[in-house]
Phi, psi and omega in degrees: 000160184261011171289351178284008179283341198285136165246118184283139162292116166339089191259209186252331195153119173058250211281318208264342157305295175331292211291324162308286174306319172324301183285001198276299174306333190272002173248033143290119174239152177299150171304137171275102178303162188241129173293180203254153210099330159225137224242335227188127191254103194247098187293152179224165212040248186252043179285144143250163149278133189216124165278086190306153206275171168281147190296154156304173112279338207212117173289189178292331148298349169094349170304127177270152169242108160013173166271330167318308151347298175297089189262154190311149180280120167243050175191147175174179210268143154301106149328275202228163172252162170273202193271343188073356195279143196245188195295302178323277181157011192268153186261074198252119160350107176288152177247357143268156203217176204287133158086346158300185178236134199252185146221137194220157185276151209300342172260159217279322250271333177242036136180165186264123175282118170251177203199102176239109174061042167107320210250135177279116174227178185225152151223128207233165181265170183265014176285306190295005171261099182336273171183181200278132178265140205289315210224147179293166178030072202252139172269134203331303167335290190305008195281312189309350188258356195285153166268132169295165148247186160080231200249355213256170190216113162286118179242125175273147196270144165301127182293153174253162182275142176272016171222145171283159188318335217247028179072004138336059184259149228288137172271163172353300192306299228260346215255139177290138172281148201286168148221053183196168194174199186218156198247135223248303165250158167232170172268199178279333178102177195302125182296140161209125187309340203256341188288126145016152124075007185049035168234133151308131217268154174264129186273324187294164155215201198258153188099304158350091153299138171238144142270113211241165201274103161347298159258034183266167186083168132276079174329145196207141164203129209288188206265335171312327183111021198271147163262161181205166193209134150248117171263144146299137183281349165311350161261011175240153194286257212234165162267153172271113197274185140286000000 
């Protein structure tokens, strides 16, 4: 479904995750109507334009979902690009093009919602974009295909166990969120003027077991139940050998 696409903020830990998802939620602003009459949205600097996809309606089975159900869409298509000019005066290169499908996380706080004609968009920056999705109207199935962007590394999560060293076994309530996992993609890496190719070379790579920062990431999980986590790689602790 495509409500398994929504990605959550990252938090730190207890008290201060609640507090954290609070403020994520409450920097949620109403959409900005565009007045009637202008048709066309021209993003600047390292901005995109993104046509947010259409809500799910229908699970995969054909089952209709309540509207309670029914969660906000964290994908949609690229329009347009900005200019790239960043504050300095520098000019930085997109490494996303017009017509890809992008996914981005579900709170409002890392980009502004517009209202054009009807029709729902976002401008958003291209730091703040998770990563590229294979197919347009893309679905929970599609997360193992997805491209990080940036700095970011997709990893499918490690099961975590239900029974302790000593035959105990855990109930839900009681289980450590796993942290750890194999790094399934990487991204291009972090933009930099001075770096080779103008990205920072990436240390992870596909394959990796990692140990990753407990309450770091966007979490994700296909309709099989497989997990997935997106990281910075700056979140992640260490690789794992055997």
């Amino acid at each position: 479904m495509q409500a398994s696409l929504s990605a959550g903020c990252s938090q730190r830990a207890g008290i201060a995750q609640r507090a954290s998802r609070r403020r994520c939620v409450a920097a949620r602003a109403e959409a900005t109507v565009i007045p009637k009459g202008f048709n066309k949205v021209e993003p600047k600097g390292d901005r995109v334009l993104v046509k947010i996809a259409e809500q799910e309606q229908k699970t995969r089975g054909g089952i209709l979902l309540p509207i309670s159900a029914q969660s906000r869409p964290t994908s949609g298509d690229v329009l347009r690009l900005g200019d790239g000019r960043l504050a300095d005066g520098s000019v930085k290169p997109f490494f996303l093009k017009e017509g890809q499908t992008v996914l981005y996380s579900k709170f409002g706080f890392m980009y502004t919602e517009l209202k054009v004609a009807d029709e729902e968009f976002i401008l958003i920056r291209e730091d703040d974009v998770i990563g590229t999705l294979p197919r347009a109207n893309a679905v929970a199935d599609d997360i193992p295909e997805m491209q990080p962007l940036g700095d970011r590394v997709l990893v499918q999560v490690a099961e975590s166990s239900d029974v302790t060293i000593g035959g105990v076994v855990l109930p839900d309530s009681a289980k450590e969120r796993p942290s750890s996992g194999t790094v399934v993609r990487v991204g291009p890496g972090k933009y930099d003027k001075e770096a080779e190719g103008g990205r920072k070379a990436m240390v992870v790579k596909e394959g990796d077991k990692v140990l990753y920062f407990k309450y770091a990431g966007d979490n994700m999980e296909t309709p099989d139940g497989r997990k997935f986590i997106v990281l910075r790689e700056d979140d992640i602790l260490t690789r794992l050998a055997a």
